[in-house]
Steps between C-alpha positions, in 0.01 A plus 500: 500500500612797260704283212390160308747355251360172315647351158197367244640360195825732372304812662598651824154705671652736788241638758559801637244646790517812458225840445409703217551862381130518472395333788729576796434299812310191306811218411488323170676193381766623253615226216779532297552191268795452301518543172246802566568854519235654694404353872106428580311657805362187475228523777457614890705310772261267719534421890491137446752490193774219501741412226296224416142653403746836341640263262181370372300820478828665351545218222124557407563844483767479256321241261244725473692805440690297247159398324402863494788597323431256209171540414461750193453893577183610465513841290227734574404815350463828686172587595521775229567308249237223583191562198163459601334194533275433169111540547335226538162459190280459812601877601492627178121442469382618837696823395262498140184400669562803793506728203246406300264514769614843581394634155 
């Protein structure tokens, strides 16, 4: 089995076995959806893969990825930029008491 075609909903999911650039010799399952512009190494091909058990764990995929995509960016700062975290009181004072008790 190298191809699975399904319909779900007004989407069409193609599944293409096929391997990767970056891992020659190991085969993934490729997605392209429509209405999509890039295809999905989705994950590796199994021995005991059948249309059936493709479809689900390829649908489940795709909800995901679609909930992924809609929840809000988180915006980090580079590690540069990041300040210091505040001292806390408690350090503060062991730093006075270590020098007064030098003196």
């Amino acid at each position: 089995m190298d191809l699975v075609e399904f319909q779900e909903g007004e989407r069409t999911f193609t599944c293409r076995k096929a391997s990767s650039p970056a891992t020659p010799g190991t085969f993934w399952w490729w997605i392209t959806v429509t209405g999509e512009s890039q295809r999905y190494a989705a994950f590796r091909t199994e021995p005991d893969d059948t249309p059936r058990n493709l479809k689900t764990r390829i649908l489940a995929y795709y909800v995901k990825l679609v909930a992924d995509r809609e929840r809000p960016r988180e915006i980090r700062s580079h590690w540069a930029q990041r300040r210091a975290a505040p001292k806390s009181a408690e350090s503060t004072g062991q730093a006075e008491t270590i020098k007064e008790s030098a003196q």
